[in-house]
C-alpha positions, 0 to 999 in steps of 0.5 A: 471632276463633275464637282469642280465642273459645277463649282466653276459657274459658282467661281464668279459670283463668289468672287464678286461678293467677296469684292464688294464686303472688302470695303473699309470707309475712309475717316468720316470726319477727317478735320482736326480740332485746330483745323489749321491747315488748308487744303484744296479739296478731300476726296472719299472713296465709295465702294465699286469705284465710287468717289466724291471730291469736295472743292474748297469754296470760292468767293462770288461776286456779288459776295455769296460763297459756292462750292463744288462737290463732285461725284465720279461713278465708274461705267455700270454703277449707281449711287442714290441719296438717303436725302436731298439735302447738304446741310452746314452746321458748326462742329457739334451743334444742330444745322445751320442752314441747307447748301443750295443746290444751283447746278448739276452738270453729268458728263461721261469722261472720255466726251470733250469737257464742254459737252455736259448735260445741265439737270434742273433738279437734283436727281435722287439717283446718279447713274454712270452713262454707258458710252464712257468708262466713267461718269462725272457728276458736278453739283454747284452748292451755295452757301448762305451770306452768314457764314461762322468761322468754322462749319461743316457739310454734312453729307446725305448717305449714299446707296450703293447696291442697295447697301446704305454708306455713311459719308464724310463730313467736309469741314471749312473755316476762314483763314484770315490771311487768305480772306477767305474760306477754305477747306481745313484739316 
């Protein structure tokens, strides 16, 4: 009886560790060689409820190319950058150039979408907002004018607990009947 007393405070915790090792990463480079098909965004999921949802870019104006990459943490998370860049590269081939970051937007999920924080600088850390059971991070990327057929967004890995997660690289190319660059698998 005193054992299982004492093992009882231990449940928990044992519990929680078994939780976070049970992660296995998605496909970290999810676009085929052909990359034919558009898609309207990918989605990578993180540990602890962690996500990223990229968008395909859009066209602008002034005819500069954005996208968007969206980062979802659950109540009581933290997620961190292992560098504050968001480099383009063609498959295989060094960097190109690096997305700039234009926008950040946090909003907890359960205020009114026009209520958002606007953050001037990319924080190296995202951390979830305590009165909402999830916390939207948005960050607005520009792209260069020049852009090749195909590139890819490389991803800065993520912190999670202390623990460091490679992220997937999202690929986009133009699709000349849409006239337009998009997401592709």
């Amino acid at each position: 009886m005193r054992r299982t007393l004492f093992a009882l405070p231990l449940l928990p915790m044992l519990l929680l560790a078994t939780a976070c090792s049970d992660y296995t990463a998605p496909s970290l480079y999810d676009a085929t060689p052909e990359c034919k098909t558009w898609i309207d965004g990918s989605r990578f999921e993180l540990p602890r409820g962690i996500s990223i949802y990229a968008t395909p870019p859009t066209t602008l104006k002034d005819g500069g190319t954005e996208l968007a990459l969206i980062f979802t943490l659950p109540i009581g998370t933290q997620a961190s950058f292992t560098r504050l860049s968001f480099l383009l590269e063609e498959p295989k081939k060094e960097p190109f150039a690096a997305a700039k970051v234009t926008t950040i937007y946090q909003r907890g999920m359960n205020q009114k979408a026009e209520i958002v924080d606007v953050i001037e600088q990319l924080p190296i850390m995202f951390s979830a907002v305590g009165n909402s059971t999830e916390t939207q991070w948005r960050l607005r990327l520009q792209l260069p004018r020049q852009l090749p057929p195909r590139f890819d967004l490389s991803m800065p890995d993520m912190l999670v607990a202390g623990k460091r997660y490679p992220v997937r690289t999202f690929t986009y190319r133009y699709f000349d009947e849409r006239k337009a660059y998009g997401m592709c698998r």
